[in-house]
C-alpha positions in Angstrom: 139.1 149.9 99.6 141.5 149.9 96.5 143.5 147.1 97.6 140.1 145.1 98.0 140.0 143.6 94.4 143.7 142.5 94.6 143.0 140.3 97.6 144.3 136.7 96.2 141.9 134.6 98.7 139.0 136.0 96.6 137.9 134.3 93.3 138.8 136.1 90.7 134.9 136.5 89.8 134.3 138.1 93.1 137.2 140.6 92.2 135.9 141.2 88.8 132.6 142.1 90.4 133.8 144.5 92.7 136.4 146.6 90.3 133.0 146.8 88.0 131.9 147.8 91.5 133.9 151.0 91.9 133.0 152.3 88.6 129.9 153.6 89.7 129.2 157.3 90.6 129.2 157.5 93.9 130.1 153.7 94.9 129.2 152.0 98.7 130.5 149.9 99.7 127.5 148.2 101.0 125.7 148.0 97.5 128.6 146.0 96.5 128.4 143.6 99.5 124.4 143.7 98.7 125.2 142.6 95.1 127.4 139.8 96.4 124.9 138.4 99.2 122.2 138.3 96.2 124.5 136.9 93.8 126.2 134.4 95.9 123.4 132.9 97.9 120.2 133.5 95.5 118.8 130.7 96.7 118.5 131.9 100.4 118.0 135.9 99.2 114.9 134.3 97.2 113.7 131.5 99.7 113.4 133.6 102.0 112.0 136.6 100.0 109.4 134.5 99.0 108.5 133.4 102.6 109.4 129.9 101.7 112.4 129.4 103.3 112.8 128.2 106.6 114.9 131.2 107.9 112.3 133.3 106.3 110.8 134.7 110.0 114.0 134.7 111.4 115.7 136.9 108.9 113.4 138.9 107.0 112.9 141.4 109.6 117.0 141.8 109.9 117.0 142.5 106.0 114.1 144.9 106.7 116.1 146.9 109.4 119.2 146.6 107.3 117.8 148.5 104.3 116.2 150.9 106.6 119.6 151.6 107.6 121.3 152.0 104.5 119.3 154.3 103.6 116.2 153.1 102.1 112.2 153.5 102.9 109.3 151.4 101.4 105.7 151.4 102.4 103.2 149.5 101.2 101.6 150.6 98.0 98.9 149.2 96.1 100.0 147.2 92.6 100.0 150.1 89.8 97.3 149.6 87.2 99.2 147.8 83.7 101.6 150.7 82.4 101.6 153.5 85.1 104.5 155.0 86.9 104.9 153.1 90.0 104.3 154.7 93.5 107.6 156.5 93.9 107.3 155.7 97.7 107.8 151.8 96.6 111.4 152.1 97.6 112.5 148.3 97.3 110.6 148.2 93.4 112.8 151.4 92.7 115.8 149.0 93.3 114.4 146.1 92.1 112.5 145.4 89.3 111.8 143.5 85.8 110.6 144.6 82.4 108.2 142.5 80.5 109.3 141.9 77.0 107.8 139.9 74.4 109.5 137.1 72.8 111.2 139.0 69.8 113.0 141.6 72.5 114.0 138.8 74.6 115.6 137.1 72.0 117.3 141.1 71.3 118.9 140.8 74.4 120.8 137.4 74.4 121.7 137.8 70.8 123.9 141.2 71.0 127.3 140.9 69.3 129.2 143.8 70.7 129.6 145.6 74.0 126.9 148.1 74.2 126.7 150.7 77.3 123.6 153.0 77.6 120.7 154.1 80.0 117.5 153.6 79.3 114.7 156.3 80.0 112.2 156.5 82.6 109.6 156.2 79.8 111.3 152.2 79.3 112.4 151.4 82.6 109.8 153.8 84.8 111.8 153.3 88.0 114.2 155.8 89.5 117.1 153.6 90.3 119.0 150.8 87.8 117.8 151.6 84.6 121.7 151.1 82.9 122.3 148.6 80.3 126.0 147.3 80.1 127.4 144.6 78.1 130.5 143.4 78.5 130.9 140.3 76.8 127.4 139.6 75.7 127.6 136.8 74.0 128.8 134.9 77.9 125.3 133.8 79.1 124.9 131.4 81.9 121.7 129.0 82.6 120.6 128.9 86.3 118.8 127.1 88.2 115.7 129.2 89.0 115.9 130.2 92.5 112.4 131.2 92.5 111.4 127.7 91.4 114.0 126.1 93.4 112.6 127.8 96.7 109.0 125.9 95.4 108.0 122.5 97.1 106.5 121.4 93.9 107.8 124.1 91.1 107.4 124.3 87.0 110.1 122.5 85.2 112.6 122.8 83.9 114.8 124.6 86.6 117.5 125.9 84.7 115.7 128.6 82.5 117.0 131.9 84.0 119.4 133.7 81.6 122.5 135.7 82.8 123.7 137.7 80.4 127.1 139.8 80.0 129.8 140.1 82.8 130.8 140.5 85.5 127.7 138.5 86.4 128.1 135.4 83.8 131.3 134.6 85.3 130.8 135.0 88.8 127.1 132.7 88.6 129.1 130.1 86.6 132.1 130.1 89.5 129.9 130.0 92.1 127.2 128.2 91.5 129.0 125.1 89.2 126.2 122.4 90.1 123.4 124.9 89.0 125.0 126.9 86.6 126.2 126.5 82.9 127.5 128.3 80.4 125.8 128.1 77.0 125.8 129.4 73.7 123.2 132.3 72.1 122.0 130.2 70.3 121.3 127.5 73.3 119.9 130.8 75.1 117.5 131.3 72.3 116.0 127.7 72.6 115.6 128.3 75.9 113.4 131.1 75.5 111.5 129.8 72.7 111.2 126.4 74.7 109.8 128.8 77.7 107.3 131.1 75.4 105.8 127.5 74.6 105.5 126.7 77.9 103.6 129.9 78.6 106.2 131.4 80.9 106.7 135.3 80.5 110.3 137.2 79.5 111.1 139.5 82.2 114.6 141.5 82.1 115.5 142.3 85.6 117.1 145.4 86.4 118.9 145.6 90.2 120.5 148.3 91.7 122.8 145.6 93.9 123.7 144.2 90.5 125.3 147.7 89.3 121.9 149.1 88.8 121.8 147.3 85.8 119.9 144.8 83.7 121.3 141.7 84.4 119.4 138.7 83.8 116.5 137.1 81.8 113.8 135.1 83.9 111.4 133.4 82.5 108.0 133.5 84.8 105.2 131.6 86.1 102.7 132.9 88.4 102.9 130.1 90.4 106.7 130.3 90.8 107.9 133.7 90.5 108.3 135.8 93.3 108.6 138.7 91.6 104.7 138.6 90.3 103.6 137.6 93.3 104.9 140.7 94.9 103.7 142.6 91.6 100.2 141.1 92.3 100.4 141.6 95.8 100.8 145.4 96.1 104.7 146.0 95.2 104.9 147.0 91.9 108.0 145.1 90.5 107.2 144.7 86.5 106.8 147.3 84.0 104.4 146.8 81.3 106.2 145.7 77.9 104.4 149.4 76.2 102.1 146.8 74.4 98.6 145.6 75.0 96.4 142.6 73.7 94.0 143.1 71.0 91.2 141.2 70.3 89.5 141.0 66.5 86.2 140.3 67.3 85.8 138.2 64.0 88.3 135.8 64.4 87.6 135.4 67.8 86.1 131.8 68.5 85.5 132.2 72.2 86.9 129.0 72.9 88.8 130.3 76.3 92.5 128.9 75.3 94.6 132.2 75.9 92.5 133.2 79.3 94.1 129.7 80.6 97.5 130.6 79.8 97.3 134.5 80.9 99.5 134.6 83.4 98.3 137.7 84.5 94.4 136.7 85.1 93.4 139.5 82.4 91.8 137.5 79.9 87.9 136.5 80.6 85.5 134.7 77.9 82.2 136.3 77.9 79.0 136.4 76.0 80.9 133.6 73.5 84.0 136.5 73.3 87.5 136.9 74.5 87.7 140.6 76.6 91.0 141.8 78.4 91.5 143.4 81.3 93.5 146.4 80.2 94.5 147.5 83.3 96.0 144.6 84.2 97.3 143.3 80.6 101.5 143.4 80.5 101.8 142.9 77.1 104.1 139.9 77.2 102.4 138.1 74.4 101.7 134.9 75.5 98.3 134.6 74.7 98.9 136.1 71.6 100.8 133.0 70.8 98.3 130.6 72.1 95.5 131.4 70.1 94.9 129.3 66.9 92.3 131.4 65.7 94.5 134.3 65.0 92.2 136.8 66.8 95.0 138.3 69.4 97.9 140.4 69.1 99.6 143.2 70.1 99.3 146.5 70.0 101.7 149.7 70.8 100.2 151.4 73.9 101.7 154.7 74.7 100.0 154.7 78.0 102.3 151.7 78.8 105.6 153.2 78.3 108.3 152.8 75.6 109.4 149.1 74.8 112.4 147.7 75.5 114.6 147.0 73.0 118.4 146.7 72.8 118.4 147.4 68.5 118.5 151.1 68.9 121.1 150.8 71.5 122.9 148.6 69.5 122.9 150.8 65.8 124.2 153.6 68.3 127.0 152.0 69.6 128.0 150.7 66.2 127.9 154.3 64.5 130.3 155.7 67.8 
């Protein structure tokens, strides 16, 4: 095992990845040859993941049997109202999982100037497993093709809107995946999200414990493409609420029905000439909140909803060690 990352046929990416490997507590092995499957093939993890693969029936039951066999159970558990602790039977969601984050903390997360290493708490990230946050090299962020949209006969455009951040994961997306992968600046990376907010897409930061157990990337999210709230809506509960909720001021309201057309999460509905939300099923991204020409939505701190993310007071620490 120690002579592994000095094995000269691998790319030096792969290498990085598994030193960064063997610095967990307790390392397997097979959680770094998990992290490599996922990182090297995304497109077939996701395709078939999604169902929409052709290898999908022919493989997902093998992936099933293999997690069962490292280790893992999952049942089926219905989707968490917006906010609450997720089943803690919902084994794969423990593992895998994104935070929703409004525009102003996505933009947090691909602007960091330093190296920053912390966990966050169960009241942020409300899943047992890969909660870390690790930056090495923040400011390397690589644009990739989507590989939710990609697995999509017809999926939103652009493809190239999901965001890695830091190493060893920057280097080993850009070395591996050349013709769908490039490296941009923080600034670029801010565009991006901005140009993605417009579009009505949500900021998720995905957390994975194959990836470290850290976060790792930023996708951006339509229902119609993202696996990850299709799972979410479908009874695994992947996404944590941002810790906010939408707010409606009844006197600014118009009823005009804009924002429930851009929800993304179907808890918007016009009635009696006035914009109500769902609160249960509200994440808190923001979206609508941004939509809305009247002015009559925003956010509001929700404690039921958990903490929000943000990298700022992770940051200020770091800079006063």
């Amino acid at each position: 095992m120690s002579t592994f990352s000095s094995l000269k046929f691998l790319r030096r990416s792969t290498r990085a990845f598994y030193r960064e490997s063997r610095k967990k507590p307790h390392p397997r092995l097979y959680d770094f040859l998990h992290g490599y499957v996922y990182a090297r093939w995304p497109y077939l993890y996701i395709g078939i993941g999604t169902g929409e693969h052709p290898l999908s029936r022919l493989l997902a039951p093998l992936g099933s049997l293999l997690w069962k066999k490292a280790g893992n159970e999952d049942s089926t558990a219905g989707s968490p109202r917006a906010g609450e602790r997720p089943p803690r039977r919902s084994a794969f969601a423990e593992t895998y999982h994104g935070k929703v984050v409004p525009l102003a903390s996505a933009t947090e997360l691909v602007t960091v100037n330093r190296d920053i290493a912390g966990t966050f708490p169960e009241t942020v990230i409300p899943y047992e497993q890969a909660r870390d946050i690790v930056l090495k090299n923040p400011d390397h962020i690589v644009a990739l093709e989507c590989p939710c949209r990609a697995s999509r006969k017809n999926p939103c455009l652009p493809l190239d809107v999901c965001l890695v951040v830091g190493e060893p994961f920057a280097a080993f997306t850009l070395d591996h995946h050349p013709g769908r992968a490039r490296s941009i600046t923080q600034a670029e990376a801010v565009e991006i999200l901005k140009a993605e907010d417009a579009r009505g897409h949500v900021h998720h930061a995905f957390f994975k414990d194959a990836m470290l157990g850290r976060f790792y990337a930023i996708c951006n999210c339509c229902n119609c493409c993202c696996g990850a709230m299709q799972a979410h809506r479908n009874g695994t509960p992947m996404l944590a609420s941002s810790g906010y909720v939408n707010s409606v001021d009844a006197t600014m309201c118009a009823g005009c029905g804009e924002c429930t057309h851009a929800c993304q999460f179907h808890a918007l509905e016009v009635r009696d000439g006035l914009n109500h939300v769902d609160r249960s099923v509200c994440m808190g991204c923001g979206i609508c909140v941004n939509r809305c020409t009247h002015h009559a939505l925003r956010l509001v701190r929700d404690p039921s909803r958990g903490e929000p993310l943000s990298i700022r007071a992770l940051v200020e620490q770091a800079a006063s060690s």
